[in-house]
N, C-alpha and C positions, 0 to 999 in steps of 0.2 A: 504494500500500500504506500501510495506517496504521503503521508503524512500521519503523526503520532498517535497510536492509537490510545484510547485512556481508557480508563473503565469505565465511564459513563457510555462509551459506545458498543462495549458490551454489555451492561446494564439493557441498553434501549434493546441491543440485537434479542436477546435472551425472556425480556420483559419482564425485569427485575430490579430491585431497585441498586443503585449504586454503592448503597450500605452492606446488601448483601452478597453484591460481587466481591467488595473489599475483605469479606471477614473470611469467603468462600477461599481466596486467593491464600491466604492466610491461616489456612484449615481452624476457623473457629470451630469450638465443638459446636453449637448452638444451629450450625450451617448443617443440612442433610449430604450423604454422602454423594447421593446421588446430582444435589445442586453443584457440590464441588467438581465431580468429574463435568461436568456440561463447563459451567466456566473454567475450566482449565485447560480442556480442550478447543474453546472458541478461544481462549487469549492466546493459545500455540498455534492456531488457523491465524489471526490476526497479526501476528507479532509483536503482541503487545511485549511492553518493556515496563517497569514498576520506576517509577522518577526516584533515581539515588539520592538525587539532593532533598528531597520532600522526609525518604527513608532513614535518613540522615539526622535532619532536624529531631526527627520522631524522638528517634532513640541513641540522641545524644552521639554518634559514632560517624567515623567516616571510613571506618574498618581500611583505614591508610597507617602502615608504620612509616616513620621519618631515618634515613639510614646515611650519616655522614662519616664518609671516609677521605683519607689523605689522598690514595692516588687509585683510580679503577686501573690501570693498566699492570696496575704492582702485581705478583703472583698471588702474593698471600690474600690481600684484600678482595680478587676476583673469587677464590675460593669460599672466603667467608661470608660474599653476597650469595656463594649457594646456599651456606647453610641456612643464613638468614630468609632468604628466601621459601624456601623449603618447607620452615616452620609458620611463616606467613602462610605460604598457600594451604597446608594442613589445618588453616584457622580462617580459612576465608577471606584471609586479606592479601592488600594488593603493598607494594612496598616503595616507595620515592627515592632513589638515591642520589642523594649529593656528592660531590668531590670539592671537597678546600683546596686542592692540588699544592700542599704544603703553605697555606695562605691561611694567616688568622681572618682579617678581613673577608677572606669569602666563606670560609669558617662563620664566619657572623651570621654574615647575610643568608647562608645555608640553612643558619636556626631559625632566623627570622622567616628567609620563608616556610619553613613545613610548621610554624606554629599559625604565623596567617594560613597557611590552608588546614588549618585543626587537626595533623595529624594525632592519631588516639594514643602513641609514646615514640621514642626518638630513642638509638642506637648512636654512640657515637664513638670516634676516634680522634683524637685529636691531632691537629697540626703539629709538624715542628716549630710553627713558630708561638704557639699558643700559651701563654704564661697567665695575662690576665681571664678569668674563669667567670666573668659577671653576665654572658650571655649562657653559660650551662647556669647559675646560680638563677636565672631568668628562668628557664626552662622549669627548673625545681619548684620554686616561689608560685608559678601558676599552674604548680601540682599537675604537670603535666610529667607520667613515665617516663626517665629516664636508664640507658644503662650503658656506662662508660664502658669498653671493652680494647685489648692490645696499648692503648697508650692513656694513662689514666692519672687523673692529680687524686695524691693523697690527701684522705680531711675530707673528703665530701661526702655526705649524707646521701649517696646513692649506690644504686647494686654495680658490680664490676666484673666483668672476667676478663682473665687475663693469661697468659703463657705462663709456666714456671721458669721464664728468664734467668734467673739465677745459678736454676740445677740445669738448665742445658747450656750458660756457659762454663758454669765448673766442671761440667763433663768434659767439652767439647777443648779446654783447653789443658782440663787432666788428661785426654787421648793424645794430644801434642806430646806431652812430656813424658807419656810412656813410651812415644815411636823417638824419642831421641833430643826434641828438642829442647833447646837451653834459653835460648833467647826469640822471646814469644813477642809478635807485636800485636795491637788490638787496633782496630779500627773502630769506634763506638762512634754512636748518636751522645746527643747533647743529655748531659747528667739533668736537665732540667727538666726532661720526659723517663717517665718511670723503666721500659725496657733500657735506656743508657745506663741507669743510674744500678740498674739488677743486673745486669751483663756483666759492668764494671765492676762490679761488687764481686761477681762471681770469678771474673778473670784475676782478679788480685788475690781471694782465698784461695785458688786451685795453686797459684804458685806459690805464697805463704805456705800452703799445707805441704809442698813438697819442694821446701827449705831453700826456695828461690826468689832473690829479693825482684820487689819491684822496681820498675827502672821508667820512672817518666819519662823519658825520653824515647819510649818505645808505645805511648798513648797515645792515637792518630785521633782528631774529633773529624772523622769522614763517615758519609755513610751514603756515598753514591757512587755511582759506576765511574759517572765522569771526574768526579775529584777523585777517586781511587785511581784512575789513570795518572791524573797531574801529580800526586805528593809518591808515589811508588817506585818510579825511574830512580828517581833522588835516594829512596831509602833505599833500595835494592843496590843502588853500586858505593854504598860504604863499607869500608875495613872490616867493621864490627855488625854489618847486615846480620838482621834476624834469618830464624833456621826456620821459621814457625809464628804464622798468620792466624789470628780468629777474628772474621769481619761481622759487623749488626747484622748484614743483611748478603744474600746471595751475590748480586750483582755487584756490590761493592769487592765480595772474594775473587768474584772473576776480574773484575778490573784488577786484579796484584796479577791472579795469573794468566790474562793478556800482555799483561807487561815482562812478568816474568820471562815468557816466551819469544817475545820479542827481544831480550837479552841472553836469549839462550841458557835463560840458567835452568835446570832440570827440575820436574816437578813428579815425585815427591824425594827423589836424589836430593837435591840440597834445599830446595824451602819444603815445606808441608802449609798447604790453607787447608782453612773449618770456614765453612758459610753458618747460617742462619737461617734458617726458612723450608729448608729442602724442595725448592722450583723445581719446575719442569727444567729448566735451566742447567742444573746442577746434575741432573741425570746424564744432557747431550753433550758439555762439555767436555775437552779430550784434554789432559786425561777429566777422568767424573769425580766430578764435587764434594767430597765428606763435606754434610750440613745437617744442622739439630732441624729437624723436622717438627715445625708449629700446630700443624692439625689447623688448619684455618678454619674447615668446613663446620670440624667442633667448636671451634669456636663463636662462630656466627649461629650453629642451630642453641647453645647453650646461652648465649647473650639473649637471645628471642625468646626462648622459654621463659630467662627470668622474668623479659619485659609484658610477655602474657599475662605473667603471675600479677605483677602489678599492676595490669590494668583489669582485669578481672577483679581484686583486690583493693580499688582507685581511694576508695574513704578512710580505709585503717589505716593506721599508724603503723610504721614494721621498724622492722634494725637492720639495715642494709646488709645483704649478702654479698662474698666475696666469691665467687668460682674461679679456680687454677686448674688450667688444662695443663697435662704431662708432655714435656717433650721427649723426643727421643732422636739420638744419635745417628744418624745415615751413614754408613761408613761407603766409602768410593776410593777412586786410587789417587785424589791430594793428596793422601795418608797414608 
């Protein structure tokens, strides 16, 4: 039909009234079984469509989650919009996704938009550059579901999940020092986002516990492919070069061993790298990637669960949960 059909044009087809298509549509009990199947069948002859926006007003929902992340192109991130996702469609909703593309400012305007469109709770990841927190503190205040997940500020009255960052870089740089190496460099995110600050923590006790001091001067604040090109040349052709690489993130590990190779130095012969993330990436590289595997996918259906809970839950008062996904070790021939 070229134009909307409503229930009042079922109503008239049927010769009933418009109350009793609505409650029909609606399986009221009150409605006979048999009025139900007639109108449900002329609204599937018709094409009717029920107005979301009216459905909406009704009942308070616009069955939309709000979902801001740093970068969609990133591995991990494209992963964790499955999980997220996933659990959305399991629950009849549909899902908005933003990207701050490492920008506080769009970061903003991100929240601002999926609150102007009333999304029903908000997933979020924060920027690197994100310090000030008075647009999540915003979100909170107008008791709209919140759940910070992979990059989180501490202190805040909201549910979180998050990596066990810590135990997969003490792993990851405990496996270094078991295949030989002495002198380990790290490449971290900024200590002012919580994976830096748990990475870091963990790369200094792996080598404190195995009676190896730390050496600032082997602390790189990088954590991208393309700054891991620039500062790696430089460290790679010193006297005293490290034996033994553990980078934030995947891409940043192949940026050393791009470079690596392009100086001929042998990979895992004289340096060994550890990624972060376990990419598809780190599988096709030659040689293959040893990287602490995040679980994105868990990550994303676990974030969404909490956020269901709490919106289901929207009037009570709770005590914020924390969920920590397990990582785990990939081992490949870096190693």
């Amino acid at each position: 039909m070229g134009y909307q059909v409503t229930i009042k044009n079922i109503a008239e087809k049927l010769g009933v009234s418009i109350s009793t298509v609505s409650r029909a549509l609606s399986d009221h009990p009150d409605i006979s079984s048999k009025t139900k199947k007639a109108v449900k069948e002329l609204a599937d002859v018709l094409g009717y469509k029920p107005n979301q926006v009216a459905l909406n007003l009704k009942y308070q929902s616009t069955k939309t989650l709000g979902l801001v992340i740093p970068e969609i192109m990133h591995n991990y991130f494209s992963t964790v919009i499955s999980g997220v996702e996933d659990i959305a469609y399991d629950n009849d909703y549909s899902v908005v996704i933003c990207q701050s593309n490492e920008s506080y400012k769009r970061e903003v305007v991100n929240i601002q938009t999926l609150l102007s469109n009333r999304v029903d709770g908000i997933l979020v990841s924060l920027s690197k550059e994100t310090k000030d927190i008075s647009h999540i503190k915003k979100i909170i205040n107008n008791k709209i579901p919140i759940v910070l997940f992979d990059r989180i500020i501490d202190d805040l009255n909201v549910d979180v999940v998050t990596n066990d960052d810590y135990k997969g870089a003490y792993t990851a740089v405990n496996h270094l020092i078991v295949k030989g190496c002495k002198r380990i460099a790290i490449y971290t995110a900024s200590e002012h986002l919580s994976i830096g600050k748990n990475r870091l923590s963990g790369y200094k006790d792996a080598l404190c516990d195995n009676n190896i001091t730390v050496d600032e001067s082997l602390i790189f604040y990088c954590d991208t492919y393309l700054d891991s090109m620039k500062i790696t040349a430089s460290i790679l052709k010193r006297v005293d070069r490290p034996d033994g690489f553990f980078a934030v993130n995947d891409m940043t590990a192949i940026g050393i061993m791009m470079t690596a190779k392009a100086l001929e130095i042998k990979i895992p012969e004289e340096i060994k790298i550890i990624g972060f993330e376990n990419s598809i990436s780190a599988g096709i590289t030659s040689p293959g990637l040893t990287s602490v595997d995040q679980f994105g996918y868990e990550v994303g259906k676990e974030a969404t669960k909490l956020l269901f809970k709490r919106i289901k839950n929207k009037q009570n008062e709770f005590l914020p949960e924390k969920r920590c996904i397990k990582t785990k070790l990939v081992l490949r021939n870096s190693t």
